[in-house]
N, C-alpha and C positions, 0 to 999 in steps of 0.2 A: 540350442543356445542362440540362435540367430533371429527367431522366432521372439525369444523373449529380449534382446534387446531392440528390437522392433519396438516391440510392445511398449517397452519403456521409454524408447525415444518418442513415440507416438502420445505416452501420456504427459511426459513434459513438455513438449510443445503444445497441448491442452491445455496446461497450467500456464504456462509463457504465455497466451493467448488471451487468458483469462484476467492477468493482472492487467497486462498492456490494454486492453478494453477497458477495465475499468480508468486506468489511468486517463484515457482518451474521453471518455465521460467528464470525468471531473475537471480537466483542461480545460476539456469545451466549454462546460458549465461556469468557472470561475476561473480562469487562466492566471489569476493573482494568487488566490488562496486555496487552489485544489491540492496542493500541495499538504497543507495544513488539515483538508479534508482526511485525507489520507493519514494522516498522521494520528487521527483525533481516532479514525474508526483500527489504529495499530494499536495505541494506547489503549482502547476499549476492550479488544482481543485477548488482549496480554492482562487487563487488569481481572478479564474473566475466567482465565488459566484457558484460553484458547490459543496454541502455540501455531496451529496450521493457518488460522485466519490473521494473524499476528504478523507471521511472514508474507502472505499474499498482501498484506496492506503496507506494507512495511516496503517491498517491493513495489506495490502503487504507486508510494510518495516516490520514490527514487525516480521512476519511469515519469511523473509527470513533471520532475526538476528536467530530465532528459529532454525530452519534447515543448516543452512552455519555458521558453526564455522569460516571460512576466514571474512567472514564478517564484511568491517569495521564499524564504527561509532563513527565517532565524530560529537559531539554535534557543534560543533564549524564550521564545514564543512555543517552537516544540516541546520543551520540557516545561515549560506553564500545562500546556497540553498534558502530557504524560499524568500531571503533578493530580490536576481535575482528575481526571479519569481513575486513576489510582484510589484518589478519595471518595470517588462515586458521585463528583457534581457534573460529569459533561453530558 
């Protein structure tokens, strides 16, 4: 049993690794609107019925509100977002 909770905390912090990276990417890259990046590649996810890459991006955006104080968001702009992607224009 100890074994496999190992394991599993091993592979979450894999994943925890994986978003916060990419989040730190997209900071870097646009510290205004990587936020929005993140948002746009959630909405994409989700409009594709990928639920596992949905949440990693989903989490992205969260993590790069966390660390980029420039970082916008509006709600208003996210779901403009979502709205494209659902229709197949992003």
């Amino acid at each position: 049993m100890i074994g496999f909770l190992r394991q599993w905390i091993k592979h979450r912090r894999e994943i925890r690794r994986r978003w916060q990276d990419d989040a730190r990417r997209l900071a870097a890259a646009d510290p205004v609107n990587g936020h929005y990046q993140a948002q746009r590649r959630a909405a994409r996810s989700r409009a594709r019925g990928n639920a596992a890459k949905f949440w990693h991006w989903a989490k992205v955006a969260s993590e790069v509100n966390r660390i980029e104080s420039r970082a916008a968001m509006d709600f208003e702009v996210v779901k403009a977002i979502a709205d494209q992607e659902a229709a197949g224009r992003g």
